[in-house]
N, C-alpha and C positions, 0 to 999 in steps of 0.2 A: 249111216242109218242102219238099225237091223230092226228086225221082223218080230224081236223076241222081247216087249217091251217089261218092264223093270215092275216089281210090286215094292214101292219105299215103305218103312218102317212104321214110319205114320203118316200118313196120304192127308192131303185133303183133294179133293174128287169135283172137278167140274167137267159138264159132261151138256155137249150139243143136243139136238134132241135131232131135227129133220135128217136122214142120210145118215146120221148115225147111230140111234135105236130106233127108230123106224125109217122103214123104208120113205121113199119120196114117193107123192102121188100128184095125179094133173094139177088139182089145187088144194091149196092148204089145212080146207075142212076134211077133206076125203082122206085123211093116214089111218091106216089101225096099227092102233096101240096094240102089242102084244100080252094075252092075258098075264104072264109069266113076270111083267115089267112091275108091277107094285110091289110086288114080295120082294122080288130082288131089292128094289129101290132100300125098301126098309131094312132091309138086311146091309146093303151099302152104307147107310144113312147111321144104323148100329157101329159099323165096321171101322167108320171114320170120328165115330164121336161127335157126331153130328154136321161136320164139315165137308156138307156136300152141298154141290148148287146145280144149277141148268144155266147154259151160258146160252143163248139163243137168240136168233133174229125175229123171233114174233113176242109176240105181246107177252106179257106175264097174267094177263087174265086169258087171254087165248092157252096160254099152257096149261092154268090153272084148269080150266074149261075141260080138257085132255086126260089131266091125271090124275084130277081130285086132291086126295091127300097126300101126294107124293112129298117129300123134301119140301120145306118153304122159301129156302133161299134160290134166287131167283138171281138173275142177270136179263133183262131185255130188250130188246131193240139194238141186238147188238151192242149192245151199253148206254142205250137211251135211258135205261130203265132198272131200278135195282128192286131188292126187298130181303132183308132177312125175317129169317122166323120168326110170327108174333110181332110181325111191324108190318109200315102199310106200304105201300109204293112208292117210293121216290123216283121224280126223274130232272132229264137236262132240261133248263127254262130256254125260252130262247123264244123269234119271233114265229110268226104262221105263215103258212104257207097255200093258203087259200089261193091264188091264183096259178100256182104250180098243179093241184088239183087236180080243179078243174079243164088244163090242157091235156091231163095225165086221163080222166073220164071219158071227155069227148073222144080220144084215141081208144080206150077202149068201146065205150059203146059203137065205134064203127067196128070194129074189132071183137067179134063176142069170144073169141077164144084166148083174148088176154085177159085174165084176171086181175084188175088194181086192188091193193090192200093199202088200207091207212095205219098208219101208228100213230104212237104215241112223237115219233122221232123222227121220223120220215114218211116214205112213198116207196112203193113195189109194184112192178108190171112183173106179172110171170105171164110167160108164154112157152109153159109146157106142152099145153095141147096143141100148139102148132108152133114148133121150132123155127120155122121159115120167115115168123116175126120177130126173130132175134132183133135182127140190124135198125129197125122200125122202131121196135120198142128202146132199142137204147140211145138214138137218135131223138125221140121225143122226150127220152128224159134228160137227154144232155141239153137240150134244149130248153125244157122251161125250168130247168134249174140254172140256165149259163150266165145268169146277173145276179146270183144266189154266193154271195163269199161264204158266207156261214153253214154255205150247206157243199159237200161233193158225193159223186153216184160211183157207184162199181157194180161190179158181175157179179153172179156167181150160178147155181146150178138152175140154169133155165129162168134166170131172172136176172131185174134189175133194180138197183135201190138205191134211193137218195138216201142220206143221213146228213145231222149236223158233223161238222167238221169235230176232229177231238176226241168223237164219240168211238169205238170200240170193244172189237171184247178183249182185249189185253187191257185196256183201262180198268174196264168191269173185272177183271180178276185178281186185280191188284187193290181194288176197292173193297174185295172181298176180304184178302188175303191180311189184310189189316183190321178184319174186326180181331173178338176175340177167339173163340172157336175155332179159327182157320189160324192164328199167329203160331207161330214155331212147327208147323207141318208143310211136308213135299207136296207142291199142288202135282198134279193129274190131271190132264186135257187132252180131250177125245173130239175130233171133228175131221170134218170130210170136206171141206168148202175152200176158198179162197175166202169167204167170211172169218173162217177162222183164223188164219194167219197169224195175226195180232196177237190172239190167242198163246200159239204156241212163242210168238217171241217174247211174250212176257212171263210165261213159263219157264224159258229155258235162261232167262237172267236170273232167274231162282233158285235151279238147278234142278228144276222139277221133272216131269216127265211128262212130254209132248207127243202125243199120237194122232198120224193123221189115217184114215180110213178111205181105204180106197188108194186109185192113181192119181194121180198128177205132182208136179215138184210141191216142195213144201220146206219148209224150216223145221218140222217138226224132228225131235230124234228117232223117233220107229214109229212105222207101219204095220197095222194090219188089213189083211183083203178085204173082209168085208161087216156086214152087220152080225152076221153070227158068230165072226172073232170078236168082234167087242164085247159078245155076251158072253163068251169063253173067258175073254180077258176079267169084266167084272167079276164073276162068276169063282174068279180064280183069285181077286181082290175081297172079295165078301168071305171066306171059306178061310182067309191067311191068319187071321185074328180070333 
């Protein structure tokens, strides 16, 4: 792994959004967007020939909600959820999860400092505001999801979340990477989570360039510290062309 990550020739640019251009906040409505992040975006969005997306664990209307006119191509719910530019949302079909819910609520409303979030594709308890519900919260969701085949949960920063099985953002990048716009170009992926994982291993069978932000192990080929190296980094990908 080195620190000094690659600019290829012609990119195509997917890009996390929580943890890695903005900071993390207690919960999910509370980030500020950096006023500097739309110019860049379109200046990216130029760079790449329009082959840029947001690969992410929240909604694609929750994004949308965030950055207005940013980039249209989307990836959501960690690959619950697609969109290119000028199309409307597709996602995974699959059954409900109405009784998972509901065990997932009751935990929180005894609980006010866990945040539940719905999607499209899953279920999420964050317990940023009190870290000491970590074990609680991942216990109750391994729990009302443990008769669920279709569906399995994992970690990641201060949360936990169900998805359908299959689902991913290494899927989602590869669903990308087959329109037209993105075919014959080095993808780019930028993420800071064990979400992303996926991410970078479907990257690096491409021979792309996988970046993860921040510590922890990762599959990714380079690192940078933190969120203002990735603004370095794009900053220094918008400016090459």
């Amino acid at each position: 792994m080195t620190d000094h990550p690659t600019i290829p020739n012609s990119p195509a640019l997917f890009l996390d959004f929580d943890g890695t251009l903005v900071e993390l906040a207690e919960t999910p409505g509370a980030v500020l967007v950096p006023d500097t992040l739309a110019n860049l975006l379109k200046r990216l969005n130029t760079c790449c020939g329009g082959a840029i997306a947001f690969v992410t664990g929240r909604s694609i209307i929750d994004l949308d909600a965030l950055l207005g006119d940013a980039p249209a191509n989307a990836v959501g719910v960690h690959g619950a959820e697609w969109r290119l530019a000028g199309g409307e949302i597709s996602g995974v079909e699959g059954a409900g999860f109405d009784t998972e819910r509901d065990a997932l609520r009751a935990f929180a409303e005894e609980n006010t400092a866990i945040v539940m979030e719905e999607k499209s594709g899953g279920l999420t308890l964050h317990y940023r505001r009190d870290p000491t519900l970590q074990d609680d919260a991942h216990a109750v969701m391994d729990t009302a999801f443990a008769n669920r085949s279709d569906f399995e949960t994992f970690g990641g920063h201060m949360m936990v979340e169900a998805r359908r099985v299959g689902v991913d953002k290494g899927a989602g990048i590869k669903r990308l990477m087959a329109e037209p716009q993105f075919t014959g170009r080095t993808p780019i992926f930028l993420g800071d989570d064990v979400t992303d994982e996926d991410g970078f291993a479907a990257v690096n069978t491409m021979d792309g360039v996988s970046i993860k932000v921040g510590q922890g192990d990762t599959s990714a080929a380079y690192r940078v510290a933190d969120i203002p190296s990735v603004y370095d980094y794009l900053e220094a990908l918008a400016g090459s062309r």
